[in-house]
C-alpha positions in Angstrom: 63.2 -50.3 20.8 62.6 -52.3 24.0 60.4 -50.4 26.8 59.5 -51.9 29.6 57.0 -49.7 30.7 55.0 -50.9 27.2 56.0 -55.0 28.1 54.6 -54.5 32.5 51.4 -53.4 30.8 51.0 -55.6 28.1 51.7 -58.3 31.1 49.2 -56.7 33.5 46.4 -56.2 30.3 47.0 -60.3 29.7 46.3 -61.3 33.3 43.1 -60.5 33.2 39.9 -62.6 32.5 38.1 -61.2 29.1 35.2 -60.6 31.9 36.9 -58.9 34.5 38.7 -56.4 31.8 35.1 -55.8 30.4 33.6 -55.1 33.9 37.2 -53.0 34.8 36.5 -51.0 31.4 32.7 -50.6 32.3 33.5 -49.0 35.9 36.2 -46.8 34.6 34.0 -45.3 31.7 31.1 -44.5 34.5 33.9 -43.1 36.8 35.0 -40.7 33.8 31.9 -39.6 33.1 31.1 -38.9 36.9 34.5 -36.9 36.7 33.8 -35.2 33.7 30.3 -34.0 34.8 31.6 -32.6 38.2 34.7 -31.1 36.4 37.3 -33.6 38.0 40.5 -35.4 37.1 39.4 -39.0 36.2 43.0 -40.5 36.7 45.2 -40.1 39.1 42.2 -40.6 41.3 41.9 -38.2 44.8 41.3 -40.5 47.6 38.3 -37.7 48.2 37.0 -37.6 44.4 36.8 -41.5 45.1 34.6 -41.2 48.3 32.4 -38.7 46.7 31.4 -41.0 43.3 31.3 -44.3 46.1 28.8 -41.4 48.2 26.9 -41.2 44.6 27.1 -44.9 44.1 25.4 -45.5 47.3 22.3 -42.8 47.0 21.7 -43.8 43.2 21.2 -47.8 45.4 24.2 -49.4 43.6 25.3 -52.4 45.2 28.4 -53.2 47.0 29.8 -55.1 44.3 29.5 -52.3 41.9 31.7 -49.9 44.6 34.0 -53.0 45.0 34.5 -53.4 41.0 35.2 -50.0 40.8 37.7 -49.4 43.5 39.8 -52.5 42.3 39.4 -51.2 38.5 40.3 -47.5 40.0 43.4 -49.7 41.3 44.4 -51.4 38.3 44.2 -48.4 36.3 46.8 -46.7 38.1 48.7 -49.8 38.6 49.1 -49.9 34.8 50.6 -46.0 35.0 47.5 -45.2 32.3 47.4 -41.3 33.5 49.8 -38.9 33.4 
């Protein structure tokens, strides 16, 4: 049966660099487990869960790349409709 929900995200997992979708996967699978310890939903994202782990970023001296990877992986992620 043809879904195109299934075809978009086969599309959008193919557009990106093997790199990129490694460093994507890495920031998600902090993000989670920064949800998971504070008992929050990982995905959809609240604009203020968001803010709080960038708040965490910052004090543990992350760099600006690392908040910058993971606000365009949180953005792909729900892009891609992964969440319910």
């Amino acid at each position: 049966m043809f879904c195109v929900v299934q075809v978009v995200q086969r599309f959008m997992e193919s557009s990106l660099a093997p790199l990129m979708a490694r460093g994507y996967r890495a920031a998600i699978r902090k993000w989670q487990d920064f949800c998971q310890q504070k008992g929050l939903s990982a995905l959809p994202a609240r604009p203020s869960d968001v803010a709080r782990y960038m708040a965490h970023l910052a004090e543990a001296s992350q760099s600006y790349w690392a908040v910058k990877n993971l606000c365009a992986a949180l953005a792909y992620e729900h892009d891609r409709g992964f969440h319910d």
